[in-house]
N, C-alpha and C positions, 0 to 999 in steps of 0.2 A: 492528588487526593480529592475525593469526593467529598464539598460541605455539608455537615450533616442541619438540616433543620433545627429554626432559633428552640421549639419547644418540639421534640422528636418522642417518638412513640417509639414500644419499648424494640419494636423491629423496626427503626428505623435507625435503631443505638449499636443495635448489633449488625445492622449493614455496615453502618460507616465504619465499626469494629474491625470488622471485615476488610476494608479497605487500607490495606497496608504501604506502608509509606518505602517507597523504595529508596535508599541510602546510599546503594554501591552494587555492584554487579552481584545477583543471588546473594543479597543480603536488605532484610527487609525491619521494617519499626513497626508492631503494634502497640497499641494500648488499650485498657479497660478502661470500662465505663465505670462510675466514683457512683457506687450505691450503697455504700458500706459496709460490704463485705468484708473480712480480712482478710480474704484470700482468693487468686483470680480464680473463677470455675473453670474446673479441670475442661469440660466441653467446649469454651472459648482458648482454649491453646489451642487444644486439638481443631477446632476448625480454623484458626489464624495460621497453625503450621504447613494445614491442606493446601490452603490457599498460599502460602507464601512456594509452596513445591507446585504449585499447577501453574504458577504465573514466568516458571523455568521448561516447562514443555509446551509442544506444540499445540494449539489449540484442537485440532482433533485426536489427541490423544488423552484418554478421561482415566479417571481413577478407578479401579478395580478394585483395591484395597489398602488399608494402613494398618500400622502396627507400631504401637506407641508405651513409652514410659514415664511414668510420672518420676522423678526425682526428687524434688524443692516444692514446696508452695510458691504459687506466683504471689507476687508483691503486688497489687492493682495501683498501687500509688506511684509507681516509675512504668516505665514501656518497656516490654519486651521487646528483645532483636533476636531473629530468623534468620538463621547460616544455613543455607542450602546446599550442598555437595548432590554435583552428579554422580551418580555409581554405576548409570549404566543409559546407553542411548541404544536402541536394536531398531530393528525394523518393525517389529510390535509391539516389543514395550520399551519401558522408560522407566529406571529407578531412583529416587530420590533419596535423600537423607536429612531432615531439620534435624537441626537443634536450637533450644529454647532460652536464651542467655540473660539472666538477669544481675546485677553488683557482682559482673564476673563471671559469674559461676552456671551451668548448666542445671537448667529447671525440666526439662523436657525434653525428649527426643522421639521421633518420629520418622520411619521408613514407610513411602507409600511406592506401589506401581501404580502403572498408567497403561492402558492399550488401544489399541485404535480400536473401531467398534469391526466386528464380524460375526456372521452367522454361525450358529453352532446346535448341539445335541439342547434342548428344551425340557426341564421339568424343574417342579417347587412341591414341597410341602403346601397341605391346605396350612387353611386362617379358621383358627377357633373358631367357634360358633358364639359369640358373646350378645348383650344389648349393644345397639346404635347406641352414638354418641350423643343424641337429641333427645335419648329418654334417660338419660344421666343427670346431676345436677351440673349448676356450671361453677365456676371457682365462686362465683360473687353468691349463689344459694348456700355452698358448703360454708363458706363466711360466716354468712346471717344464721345457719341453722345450729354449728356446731362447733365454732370458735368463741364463744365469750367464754368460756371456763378451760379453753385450752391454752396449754403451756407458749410463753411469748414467744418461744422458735417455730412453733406451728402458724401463730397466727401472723405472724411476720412473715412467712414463707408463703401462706395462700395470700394474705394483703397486698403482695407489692406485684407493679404490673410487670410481666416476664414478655419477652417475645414467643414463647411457648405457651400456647394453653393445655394445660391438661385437663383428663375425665377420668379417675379409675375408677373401674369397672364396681370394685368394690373399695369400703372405705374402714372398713373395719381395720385394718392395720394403722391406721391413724389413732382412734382414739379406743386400744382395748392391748391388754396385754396379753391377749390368748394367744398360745400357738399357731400360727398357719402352718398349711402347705407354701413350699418356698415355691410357689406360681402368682404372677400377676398381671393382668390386662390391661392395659390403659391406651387409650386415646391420647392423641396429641395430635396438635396443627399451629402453625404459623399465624401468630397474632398480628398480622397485616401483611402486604401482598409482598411478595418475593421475587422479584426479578427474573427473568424467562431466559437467563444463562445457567448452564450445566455446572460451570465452576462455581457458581455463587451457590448454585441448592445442592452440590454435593458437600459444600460446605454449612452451610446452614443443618444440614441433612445429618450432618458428623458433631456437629454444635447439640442439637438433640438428641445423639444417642447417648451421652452421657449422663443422662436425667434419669431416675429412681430407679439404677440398678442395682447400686448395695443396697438398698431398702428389702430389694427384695431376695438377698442373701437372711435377711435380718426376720423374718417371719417366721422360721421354727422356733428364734429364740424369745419372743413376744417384746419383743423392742424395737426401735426403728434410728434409723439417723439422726433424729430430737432428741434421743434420749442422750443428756447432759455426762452420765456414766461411759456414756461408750465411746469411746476413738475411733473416726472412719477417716479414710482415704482411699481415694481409687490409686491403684498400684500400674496398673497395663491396661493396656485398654485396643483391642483389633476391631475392625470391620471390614464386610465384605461388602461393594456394591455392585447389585446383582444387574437391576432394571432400571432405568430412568423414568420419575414422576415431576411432574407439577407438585411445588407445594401451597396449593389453591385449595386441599380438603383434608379429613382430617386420617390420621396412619393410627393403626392400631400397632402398638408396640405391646408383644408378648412375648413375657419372660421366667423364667427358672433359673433355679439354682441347683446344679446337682450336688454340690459337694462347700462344706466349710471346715478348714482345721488347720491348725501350728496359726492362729488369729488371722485368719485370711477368709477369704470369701468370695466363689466363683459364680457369675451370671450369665447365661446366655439370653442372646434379643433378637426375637425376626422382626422387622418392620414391612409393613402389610399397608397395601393402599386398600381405599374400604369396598371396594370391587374385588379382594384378597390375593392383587398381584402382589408376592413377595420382591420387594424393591430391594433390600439389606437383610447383614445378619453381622450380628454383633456379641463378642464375648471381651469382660473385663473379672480381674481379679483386685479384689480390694482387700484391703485392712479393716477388720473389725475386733476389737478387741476393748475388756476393760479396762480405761484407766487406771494407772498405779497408785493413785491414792485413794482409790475406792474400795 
């Protein structure tokens, strides 16, 4: 296990996160970092699972993709344990299978493949046409300009320092309860430097895409995740990864939702390096719904 620094930065919390404790043959310990959450974020299972399955194949052999369920709320106050099962060893890929086990019981499960890298048939969808992320505000301006009269889950959630930074594009789904379109652009990038292993930024990589996707299920209906009325949880959550990047700048993550209903809520995410190599794509269906005492 990797020591993490006596006063670590907030990616420096989620490396050593990262850093899974091995136990017993494909069976692995993480833990969350104590920020007061009450509940682990969905994006650190699923990057901790990644990792606990790529650290059972070959090192030239990378992730292509995963396919995941939420079950449980993680508990951040005890360590998760990763049961890795082989499903399949071939000569180009490699199947996995976690599961996520906390007081017993299964919190999470997770199928990814793995394929050695090869040459093949070449094309992407374009990258929107949006502003740079340098003509954006940064968290610490939206802070100062439009959180003193916003509700404590908002400003609690721009306040505290994340290993993610984000920029959306636009900000009006924060403080306005008008209808959008269920489209949103946002920036992200890695709040300190990342390590120049595949395993680590595919996982970091999968750590991030779980970030403001039900949000933006939630814009035809002029609400968002803060709103104290609504129930959210991510339910499943896939990725594909296409191309390998550095995460040294920042990725445009643009998303839709084509469809919400029976309290549910579907997202699709291209992840875009800001040269518009599509790197991922990611789709999650979530829970959205009113509370029963509302």
């Amino acid at each position: 296990m990797t020591r993490a620094p006596e006063n670590p930065t907030a990616m420096e919390t989620l490396l050593s996160t990262l850093d899974l404790e091995p136990i017993e043959v494909d069976i692995f310990r993480g833990r969350s970092p104590q920020v007061g959450w009450q509940r682990v974020f969905g994006g650190q299972v699923i990057a901790q699972a990644l990792m606990a399955a790529q650290r059972t194949v070959e090192r030239e052999r990378l992730v292509h993709s995963l396919h995941a369920y939420f079950m449980r709320p993680g508990d951040p106050s005890v360590p998760i344990v990763y049961q890795v099962e082989h499903i399949r060893d071939g000569s180009s890929f490699n199947t996995r299978r976690v599961v996520a086990i906390q007081h017993g019981k299964a919190i999470f499960a997770l199928s990814a493949s793995f394929q050695i890298e090869e040459p093949g048939f070449e094309h992407q969808i374009v990258m929107p046409d949006v502003p740079a992320p340098e003509t954006l505000m940064d968290e610490r301006e939206i802070a100062k300009r439009y959180l003193a009269n916003a509700p404590e889950a908002i400003r609690k959630y721009w306040g505290r320092e994340r290993p993610i930074e984000i920029r959306p594009v636009s900000l009006t789904h924060y403080f306005s309860d008008k209808k959008l379109d269920p489209v949103q652009h946002i920036w992200v990038r890695a709040n300190g430097p990342v390590p120049d292993d595949r395993y680590c930024q595919a996982s970091v990589l999968a750590y991030l895409s779980d970030m403001t996707l039900l949000d933006t299920s939630l814009y035809p209906h002029g609400t968002s995740i803060f709103d104290q009325t609504i129930q959210v949880a991510s339910l499943d959550h896939s990725m594909w990864f296409h191309r390998p990047t550095r995460l040294d700048d920042w990725l445009l993550y643009t998303q839709d939702s084509p469809s919400a209903s029976g309290a549910r809520g579907l997202t699709r995410g291209s992840l875009f390096t800001r040269g518009g190599v599509l790197i991922a794509s990611v789709a999650q269906e979530g829970l959205i719904r009113k509370r029963a005492n509302e």
